[in-house]
C-alpha positions in Angstrom: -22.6 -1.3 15.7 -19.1 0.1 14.1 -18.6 -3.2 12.3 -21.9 -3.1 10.4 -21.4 0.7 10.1 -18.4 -0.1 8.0 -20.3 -2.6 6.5 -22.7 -0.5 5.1 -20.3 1.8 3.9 -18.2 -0.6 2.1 -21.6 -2.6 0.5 -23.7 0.6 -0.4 -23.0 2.6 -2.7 -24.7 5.8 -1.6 -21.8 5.4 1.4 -18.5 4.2 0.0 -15.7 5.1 1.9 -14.5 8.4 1.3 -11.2 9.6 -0.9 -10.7 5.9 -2.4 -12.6 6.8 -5.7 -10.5 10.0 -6.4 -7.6 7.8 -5.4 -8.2 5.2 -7.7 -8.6 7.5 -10.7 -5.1 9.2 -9.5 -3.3 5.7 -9.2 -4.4 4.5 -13.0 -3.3 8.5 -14.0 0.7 7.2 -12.7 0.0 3.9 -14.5 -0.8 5.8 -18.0 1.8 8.4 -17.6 4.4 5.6 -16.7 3.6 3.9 -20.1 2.8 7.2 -22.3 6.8 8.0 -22.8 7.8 4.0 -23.1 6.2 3.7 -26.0 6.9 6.7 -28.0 10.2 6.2 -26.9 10.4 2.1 -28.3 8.2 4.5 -31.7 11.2 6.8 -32.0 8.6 9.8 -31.3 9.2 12.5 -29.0 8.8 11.8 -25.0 9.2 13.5 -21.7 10.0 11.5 -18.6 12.2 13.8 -16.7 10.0 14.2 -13.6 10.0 11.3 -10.7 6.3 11.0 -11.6 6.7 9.5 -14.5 8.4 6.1 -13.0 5.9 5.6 -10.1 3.6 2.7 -12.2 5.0 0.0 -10.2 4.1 1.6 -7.4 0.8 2.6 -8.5 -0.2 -0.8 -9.3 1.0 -2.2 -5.8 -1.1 0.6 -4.2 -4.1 -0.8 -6.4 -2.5 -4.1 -4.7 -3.2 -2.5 -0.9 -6.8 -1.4 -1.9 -8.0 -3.8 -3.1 -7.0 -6.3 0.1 -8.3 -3.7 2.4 -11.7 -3.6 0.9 -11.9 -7.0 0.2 -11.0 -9.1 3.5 -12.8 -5.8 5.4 -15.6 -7.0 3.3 -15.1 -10.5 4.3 -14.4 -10.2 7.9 -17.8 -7.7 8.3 -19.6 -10.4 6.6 -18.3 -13.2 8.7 -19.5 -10.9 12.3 -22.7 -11.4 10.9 -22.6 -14.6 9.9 -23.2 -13.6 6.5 -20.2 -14.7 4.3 -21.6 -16.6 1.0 -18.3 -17.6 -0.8 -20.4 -18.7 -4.3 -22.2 -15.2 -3.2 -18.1 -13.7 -3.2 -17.4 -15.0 -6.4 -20.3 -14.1 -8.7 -19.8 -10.4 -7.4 -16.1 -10.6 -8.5 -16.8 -12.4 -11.3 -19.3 -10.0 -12.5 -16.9 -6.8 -11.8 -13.8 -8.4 -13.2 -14.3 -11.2 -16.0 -16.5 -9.2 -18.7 -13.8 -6.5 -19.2 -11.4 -8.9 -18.3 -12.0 -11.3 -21.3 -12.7 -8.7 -23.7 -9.3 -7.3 -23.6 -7.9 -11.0 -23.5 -9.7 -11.4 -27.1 -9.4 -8.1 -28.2 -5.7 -8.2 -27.2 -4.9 -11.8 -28.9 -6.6 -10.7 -32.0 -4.5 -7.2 -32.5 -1.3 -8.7 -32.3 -2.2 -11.6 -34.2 -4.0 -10.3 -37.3 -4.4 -6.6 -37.4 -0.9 -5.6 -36.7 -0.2 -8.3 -39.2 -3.1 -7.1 -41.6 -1.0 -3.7 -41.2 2.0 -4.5 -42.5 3.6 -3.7 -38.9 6.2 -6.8 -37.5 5.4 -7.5 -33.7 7.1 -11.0 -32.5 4.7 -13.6 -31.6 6.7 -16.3 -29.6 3.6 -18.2 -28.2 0.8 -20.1 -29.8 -2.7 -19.2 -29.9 -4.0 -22.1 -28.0 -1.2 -21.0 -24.9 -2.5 -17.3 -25.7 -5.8 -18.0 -24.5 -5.2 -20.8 -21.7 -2.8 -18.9 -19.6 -5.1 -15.9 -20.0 -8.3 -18.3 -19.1 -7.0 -19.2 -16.5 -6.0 -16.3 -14.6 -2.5 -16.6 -15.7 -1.8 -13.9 -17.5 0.9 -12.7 -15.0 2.9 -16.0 -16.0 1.8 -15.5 -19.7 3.4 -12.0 -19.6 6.4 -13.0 -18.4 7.1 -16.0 -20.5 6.1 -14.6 -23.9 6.3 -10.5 -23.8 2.9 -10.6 -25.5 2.5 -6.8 -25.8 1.1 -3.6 -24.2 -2.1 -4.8 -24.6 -2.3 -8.1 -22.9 1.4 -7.7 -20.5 -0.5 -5.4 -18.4 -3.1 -7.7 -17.2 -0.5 -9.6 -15.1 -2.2 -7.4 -12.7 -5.6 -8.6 -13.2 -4.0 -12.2 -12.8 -2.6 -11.3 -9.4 -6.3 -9.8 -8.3 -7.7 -13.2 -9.2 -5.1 -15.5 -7.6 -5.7 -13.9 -4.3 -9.8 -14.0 -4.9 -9.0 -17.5 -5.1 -7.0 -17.7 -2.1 -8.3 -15.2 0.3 -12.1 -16.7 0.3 -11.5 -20.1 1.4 -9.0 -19.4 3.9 -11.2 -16.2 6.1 -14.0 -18.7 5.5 -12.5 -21.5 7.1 -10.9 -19.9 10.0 -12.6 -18.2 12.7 -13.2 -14.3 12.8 -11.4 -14.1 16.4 -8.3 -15.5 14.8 -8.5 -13.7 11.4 -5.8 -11.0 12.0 -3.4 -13.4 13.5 -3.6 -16.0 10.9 -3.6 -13.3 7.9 -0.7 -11.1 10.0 1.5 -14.6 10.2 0.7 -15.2 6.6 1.9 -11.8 5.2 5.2 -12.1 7.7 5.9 -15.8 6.5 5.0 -15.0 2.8 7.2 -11.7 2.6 9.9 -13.9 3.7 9.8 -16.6 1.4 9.1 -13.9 -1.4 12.5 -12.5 -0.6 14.3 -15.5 -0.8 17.3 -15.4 -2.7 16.7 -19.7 -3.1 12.9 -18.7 -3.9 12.6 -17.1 -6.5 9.4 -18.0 -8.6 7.1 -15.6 -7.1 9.3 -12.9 -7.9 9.3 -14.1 -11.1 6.2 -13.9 -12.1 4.9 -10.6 -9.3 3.2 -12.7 -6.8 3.4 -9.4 -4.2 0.4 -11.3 -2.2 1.4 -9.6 1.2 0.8 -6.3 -0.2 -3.0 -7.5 -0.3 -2.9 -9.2 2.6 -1.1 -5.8 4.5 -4.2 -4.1 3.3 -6.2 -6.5 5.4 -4.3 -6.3 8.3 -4.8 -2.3 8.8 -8.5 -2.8 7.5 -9.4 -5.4 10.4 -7.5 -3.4 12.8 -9.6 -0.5 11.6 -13.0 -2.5 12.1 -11.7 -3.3 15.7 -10.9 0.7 16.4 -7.4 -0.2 17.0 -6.1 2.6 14.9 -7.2 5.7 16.5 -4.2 7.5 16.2 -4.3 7.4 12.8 -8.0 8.1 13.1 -8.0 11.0 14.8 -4.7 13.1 14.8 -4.2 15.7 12.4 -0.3 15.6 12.3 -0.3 11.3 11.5 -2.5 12.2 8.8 0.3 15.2 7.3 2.9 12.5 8.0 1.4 9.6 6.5 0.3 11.6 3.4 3.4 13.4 3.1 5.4 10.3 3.1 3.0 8.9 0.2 3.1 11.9 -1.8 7.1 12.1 -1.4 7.5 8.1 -2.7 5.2 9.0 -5.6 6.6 12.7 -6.6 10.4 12.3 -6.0 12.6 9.2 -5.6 14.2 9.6 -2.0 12.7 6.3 -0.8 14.3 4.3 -3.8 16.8 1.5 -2.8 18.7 -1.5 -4.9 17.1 -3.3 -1.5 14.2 -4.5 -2.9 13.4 -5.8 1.0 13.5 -2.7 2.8 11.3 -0.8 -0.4 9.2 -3.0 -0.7 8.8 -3.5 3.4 7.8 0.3 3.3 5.3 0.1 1.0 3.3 -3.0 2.6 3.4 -0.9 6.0 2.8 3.2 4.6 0.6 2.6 1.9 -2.1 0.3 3.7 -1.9 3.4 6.6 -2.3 6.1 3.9 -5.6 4.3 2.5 -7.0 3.9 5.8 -5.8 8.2 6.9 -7.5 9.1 3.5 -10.6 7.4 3.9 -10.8 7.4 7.8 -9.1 10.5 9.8 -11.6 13.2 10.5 -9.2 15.9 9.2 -9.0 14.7 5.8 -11.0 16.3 3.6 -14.0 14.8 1.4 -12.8 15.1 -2.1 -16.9 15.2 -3.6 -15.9 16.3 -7.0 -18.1 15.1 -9.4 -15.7 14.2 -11.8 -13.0 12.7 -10.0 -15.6 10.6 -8.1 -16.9 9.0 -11.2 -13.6 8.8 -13.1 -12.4 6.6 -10.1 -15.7 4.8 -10.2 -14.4 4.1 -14.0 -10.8 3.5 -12.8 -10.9 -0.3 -14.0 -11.5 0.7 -17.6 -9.0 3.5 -17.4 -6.2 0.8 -16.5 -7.8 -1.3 -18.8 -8.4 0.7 -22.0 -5.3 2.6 -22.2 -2.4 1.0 -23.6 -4.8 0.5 -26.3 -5.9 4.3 -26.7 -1.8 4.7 -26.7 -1.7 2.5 -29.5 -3.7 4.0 -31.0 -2.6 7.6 -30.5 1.0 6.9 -31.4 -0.2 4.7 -34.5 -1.5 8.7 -35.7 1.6 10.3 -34.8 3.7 8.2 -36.7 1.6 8.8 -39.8 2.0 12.3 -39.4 5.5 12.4 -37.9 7.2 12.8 -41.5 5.0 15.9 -42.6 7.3 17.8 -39.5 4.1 19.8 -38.9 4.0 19.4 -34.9 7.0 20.7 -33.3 8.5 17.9 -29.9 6.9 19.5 -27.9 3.7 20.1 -29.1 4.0 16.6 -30.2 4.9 15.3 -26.4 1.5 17.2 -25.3 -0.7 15.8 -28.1 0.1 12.4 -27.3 -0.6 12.9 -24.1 -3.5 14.7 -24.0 -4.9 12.3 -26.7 -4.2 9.3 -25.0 -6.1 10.4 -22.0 -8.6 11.5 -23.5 -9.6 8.6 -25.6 -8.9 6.6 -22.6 -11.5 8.8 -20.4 -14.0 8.0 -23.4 -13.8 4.4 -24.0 -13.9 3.9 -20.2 -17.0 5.8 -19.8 -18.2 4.5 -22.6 -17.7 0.6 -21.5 -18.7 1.0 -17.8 -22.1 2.6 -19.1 -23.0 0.2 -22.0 -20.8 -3.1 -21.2 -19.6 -3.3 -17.7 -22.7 -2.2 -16.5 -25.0 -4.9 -18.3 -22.9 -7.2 -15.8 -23.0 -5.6 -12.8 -26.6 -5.5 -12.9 -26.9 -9.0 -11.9 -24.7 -8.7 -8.7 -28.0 -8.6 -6.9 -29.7 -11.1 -8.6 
């Protein structure tokens, strides 16, 4: 009865699990503030990124990372207790949520860099060809692409995407082949033997190109646990909760937790952040965030991540037109930009999820 519970509650939309919506909308807010003063700084424009806050992307995207392993193999492994795991099923849902935007900003991407910038007058380096352009990105390559060629904004932050994919690819066949009473072991000895070989100094091509595939699978771990009510500590207790979200908050706001050891960081993250999502959306003293809003601009969270190195673009394409006029004080111009770029991010997300997205999405049941 708790496993189809959960079930329910991952599959229906009327009961999604708690907190994760608000969280998702608060992760791709890090990811836009981490790139809002990089550009305007590469643009000569005025920036702020004297807070902590404002370097916490990476970590952002590897909680985005932790999510999406937790929903996805507690998917999978609910499905499989009731015998009712369809992997071409699996794939046209993913397909459906991820490819349309996916491909859009692939093409729309490709095409700014190779004729409008040039159409502008404005000199970006193009060291790859178009035919490797749109292979690596068809593909589901883009995390390779990225680092091999420094594409741009536009298309360099879809490595992510490309790292979603890989593990779509990987994750299905393997729960699907192996049996649901050895599922935690297998995917536990997979994330132990895989974070090792990812930290291999003699091993060094999944660093290269941001294979971080335990920090899914760690998402699955504490998600399968949590289907099996192993975590009722965490479930329960009011002071894990303040700890585990404490510790979250402290390696997002401030930069006590950073080390040159890559190992023991990135250690800490595969073991607190998979807790945190479970505390957030799980322990009975945690409140409900049932904002409105915040619900449906982390429902939207895909085109916010999406969208907004081009709404930055954009926005600092203005501000360098009207830089020379010295009508806009630094700090006036620092807020502007900002406020700009997130709202004309807010906008085209809404905008696409209603009228584009959506269209596809549609079909998940059919």
């Amino acid at each position: 009865m708790a496993i189809l519970c959960i079930f329910e509650q991952i599959n229906r939309p009327l009961k999604r699990l708690p907190n994760l919506d608000v969280l998702r909308f608060v992760l791709s807010l890090f990811v836009l503030i981490f790139h809002l003063p990089q550009l305007s700084k590469n643009q000569n424009l005025p920036y702020f990124e004297g807070l902590d806050l404002f370097h916490k992307g990476k970590h952002a995207v590897y909680m985005f990372f932790v999510l999406s392993g937790f929903l996805i193999i507690g998917q999978i492994y609910n499905l499989k207790n009731i015998n009712n795991f369809n992997i071409a099923k699996f794939y046209k849902h993913r397909a459906l949520r991820i490819l349309p935007l996916y491909y859009l900003i692939v093409v729309f991407g490709l095409i700014f860099y190779n004729v409008i910038l040039p159409f502008l007058n404005i000199d970006f380096p193009i060291t790859y060809s178009i035919s490797e352009g749109i292979l690596y990105n068809l593909f589901f390559l883009p995390n390779v692409f990225s680092k091999l060629y420094s594409p741009g904004g536009i298309l360099e932050i879809l490595w992510s995407i490309g790292i979603e994919e890989q593990f779509y690819l990987i994750v299905a066949p393997l729960l699907f082949i192996v049996k649901n009473k050895h599922v935690l072991y297998f995917i536990f000895t997979l994330t132990v033997l895989y974070f090792g070989v990812y930290h291999l100094d003699s091993v060094s091509v999944f660093r290269t190109y941001f294979c971080v595939f335990f920090l899914l699978f760690s998402g699955g771990i504490i998600s399968i646990l949590g289907v099996e009510n192993k975590l009722k500590l965490f479930k329960n207790n009011k002071f894990i909760s303040y700890v585990v979200i404490g510790l979250t908050g402290l390696s997002f706001f401030t930069s006590i937790f950073e080390s040159e050891n890559v190992i023991w960081l990135n250690l800490f993250i595969t073991i607190l952040y998979p807790l945190f999502i479970y505390t957030i959306s799980h322990n009975k003293h945690v409140p409900n965030i049932k904002s409105k809003w915040l619900n449906h601009l982390g429902k939207i969270s895909y085109g916010l991540y999406m969208y907004h190195v081009l709404a930055l673009n954009f926005v600092v394409f203005c501000a360098l037109k009207i830089q020379p006029y010295n009508i806009i004080n630094d700090i006036c111009m620092i807020i502007l930009i900002n406020v700009l770029t997130l709202l004309i991010t807010i906008i085209i997300a809404h905008f696409s999820y209603k009228y584009y997205e959506s269209y596809f999405l549609k079909f998940k049941n059919k």
